[in-house]
C-alpha positions, 0 to 999 in steps of 0.5 A: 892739599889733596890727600893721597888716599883722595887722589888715588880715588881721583885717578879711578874716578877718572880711569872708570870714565874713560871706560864707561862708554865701552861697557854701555851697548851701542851699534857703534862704540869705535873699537870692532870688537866691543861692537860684536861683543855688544851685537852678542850681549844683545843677543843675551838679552833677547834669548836669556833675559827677554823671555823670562819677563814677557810672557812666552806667546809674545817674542820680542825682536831687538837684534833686527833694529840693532842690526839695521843700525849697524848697517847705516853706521859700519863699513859693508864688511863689517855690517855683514859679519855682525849681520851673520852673527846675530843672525846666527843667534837667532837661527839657533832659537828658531823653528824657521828653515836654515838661512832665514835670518841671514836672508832677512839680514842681508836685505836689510843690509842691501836696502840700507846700502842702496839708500844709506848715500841718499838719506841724511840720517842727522833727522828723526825720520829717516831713523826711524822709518828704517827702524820700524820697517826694519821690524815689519819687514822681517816679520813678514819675512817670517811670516811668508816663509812659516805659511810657504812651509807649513800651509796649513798653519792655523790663521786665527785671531790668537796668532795674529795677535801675537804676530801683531804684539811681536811687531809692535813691541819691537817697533817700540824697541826700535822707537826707543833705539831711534830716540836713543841713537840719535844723540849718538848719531849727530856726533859720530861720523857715517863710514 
């Protein structure tokens, strides 16, 4: 016979079960608003958390590959309002001219959308092949708009480097989002 106290632990145990999945952060939970609340815990991490382990010559990109996840995953409109948030994130910490990251978002978005339909994202290289050029497509991004604004930007070994480690990392970043997102991505369907 089951006590009334065990019970009572019984009914949370199982109440905490049914909300687990949408405190753990995933480009895509099902519920609209945990996904934007996870795009900005993201955007916590990276900005807040981030910068207090890694040493601060190396920044670390995780909103890029989490937003070229969304972009496969949600519907357009969607995809765009989470594109201009966490690129909004980014331009609040960022020395690059106004609307950067949203250009960098949004051709993201635009390249996904033209091969979303032609891709079967149920495989590992797709995902990752996304992920990855994701990464070095927004750094050279960056890279090309900060020598077009300041021409006379030191190019030595130490800021190559950098910009190599800054790639690499976030390339690893979004290896291990692939690796992660494809037991989710098999089971959970494509809008």
């Amino acid at each position: 016979m089951v006590e009334p106290l065990e019970k009572d632990w019984i009914d949370w145990r199982e109440k905490i079960r049914t909300v687990a999945p949408y405190f753990v952060p995933r480009p895509s939970c099902g519920i609209r608003w945990v996904d934007f609340a996870h795009v900005l815990v993201m955007g916590i991490v990276q900005y807040a958390i981030l910068p207090r382990i890694v040493p601060n010559w190396l920044v670390i990109d995780i909103l890029t590959p989490w937003f070229a996840v969304i972009a496969v995953i949600h519907p357009y409109p969607v995809a765009l309002a989470m594109g201009a948030l966490s690129a909004l994130m980014v331009e609040g910490h960022s020395m690059l001219p106004a609307g950067t990251y949203l250009c960098i978002n949004f051709i993201i978005l635009q390249v996904v959308y033209l091969v979303r339909e032609l891709i079967s994202w149920r495989k590992r290289e797709p995902w990752l092949v996304l992920l990855v050029s994701s990464c070095v497509g927004a750094a050279l991004f960056e890279l090309c708009v900060d020598l077009i604004r300041n021409p006379n930007t030191s190019l030595d070994l130490f800021y190559f480097s950098t910009w190599v480690g800054r790639v690499a990392f976030s390339a690893v970043f979004a290896a291990t989002l692939q690796v992660w997102a494809l037991g989710w991505a098999t089971k959970e369907p494509i809008e």
